[in-house]
C-alpha positions in Angstrom: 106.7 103.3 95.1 105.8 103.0 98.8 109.2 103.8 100.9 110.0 101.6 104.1 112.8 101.8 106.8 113.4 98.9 108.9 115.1 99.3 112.6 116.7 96.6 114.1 119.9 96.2 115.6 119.8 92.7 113.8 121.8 92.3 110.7 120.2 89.4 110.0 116.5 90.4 110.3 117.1 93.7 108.4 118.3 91.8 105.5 115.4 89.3 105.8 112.6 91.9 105.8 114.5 94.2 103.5 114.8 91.5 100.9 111.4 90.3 100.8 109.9 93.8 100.5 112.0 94.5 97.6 110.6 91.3 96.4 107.1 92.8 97.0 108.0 96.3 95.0 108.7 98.9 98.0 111.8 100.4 98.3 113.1 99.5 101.4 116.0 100.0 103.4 117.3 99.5 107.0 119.0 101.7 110.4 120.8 99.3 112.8 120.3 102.2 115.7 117.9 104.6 117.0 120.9 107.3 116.0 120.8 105.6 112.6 116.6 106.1 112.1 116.6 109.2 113.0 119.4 110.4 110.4 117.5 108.2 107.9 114.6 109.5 108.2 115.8 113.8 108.6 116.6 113.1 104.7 113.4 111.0 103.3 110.1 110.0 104.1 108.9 106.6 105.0 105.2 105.1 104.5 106.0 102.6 106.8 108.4 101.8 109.9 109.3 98.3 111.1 111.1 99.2 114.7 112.6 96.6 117.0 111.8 97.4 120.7 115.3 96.4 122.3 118.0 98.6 120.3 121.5 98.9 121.4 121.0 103.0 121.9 117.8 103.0 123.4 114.4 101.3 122.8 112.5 101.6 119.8 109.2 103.5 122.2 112.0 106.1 121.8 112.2 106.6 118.3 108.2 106.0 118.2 108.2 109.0 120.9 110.6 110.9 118.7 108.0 110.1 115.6 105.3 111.6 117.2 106.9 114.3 118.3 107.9 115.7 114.8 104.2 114.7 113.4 106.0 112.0 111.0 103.2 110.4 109.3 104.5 106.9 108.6 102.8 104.3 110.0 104.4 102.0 112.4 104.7 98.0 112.5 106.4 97.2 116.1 108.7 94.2 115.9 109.2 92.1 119.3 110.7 88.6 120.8 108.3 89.7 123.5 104.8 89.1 122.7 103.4 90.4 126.3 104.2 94.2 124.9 101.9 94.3 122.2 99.4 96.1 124.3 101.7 98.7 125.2 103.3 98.8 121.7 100.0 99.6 120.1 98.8 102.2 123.1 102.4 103.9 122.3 101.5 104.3 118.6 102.2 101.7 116.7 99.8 100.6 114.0 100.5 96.3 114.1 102.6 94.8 116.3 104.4 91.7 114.8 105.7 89.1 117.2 109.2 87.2 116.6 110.3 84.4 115.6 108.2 85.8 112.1 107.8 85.0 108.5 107.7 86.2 105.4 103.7 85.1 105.7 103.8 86.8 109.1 105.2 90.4 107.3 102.9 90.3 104.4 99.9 90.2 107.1 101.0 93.2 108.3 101.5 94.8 105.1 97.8 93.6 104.9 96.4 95.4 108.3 97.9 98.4 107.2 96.0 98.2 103.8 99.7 98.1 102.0 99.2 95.0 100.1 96.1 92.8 98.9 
């Protein structure tokens, strides 16, 4: 079963994705920090990352920095209200970018680019 961690400082939008990826057979759970990831992710590994960009400790480029850093091999779906950064958010590392407002449609897609789902 494919492991995901989602980072957002959102309840509400960790519980959305969370859910529906459960629905979709991954075992997912979710960091409300940068602080929180990191722990998360010191004790188990993660195919996949769904990181917010504005965190309350930091931005999530930091914990994509922090990624690469330690060679972590999960790939990484950038979540952003901010559309205009998807250029850098892909240059930085990340492997989709997926704009907000989203949908369950919208998070499937990107299970899709990666080659997670069919």
């Amino acid at each position: 079963m494919r492991k995901v961690l989602v980072v957002d400082d959102e309840m509400e939008i960790c519980l959305l994705v969370t859910q529906y990826l459960k629905k979709l057979g991954y075992e997912a759970a979710f960091a409300l920090s940068i602080s929180e990831a990191i722990s998360k992710i010191a004790g188990s590994s993660y195919d996949i990352l769904f990181i917010d960009l504005n965190l309350t400790d930091g931005s999530g480029y930091d914990l994509i920095h922090a990624l690469q850093a330690s060679n972590n091999a999960s790939k990484i779906v950038v979540i952003s209200a901010y559309d205009s950064e998807r250029q850098k958010a892909l240059q930085k590392g990340a492997s989709v970018f997926m704009a907000k407002p989203f949908s369950v449609k919208t998070i499937e897609e990107s299970l899709q680019q990666l080659k997670f789902i069919n």
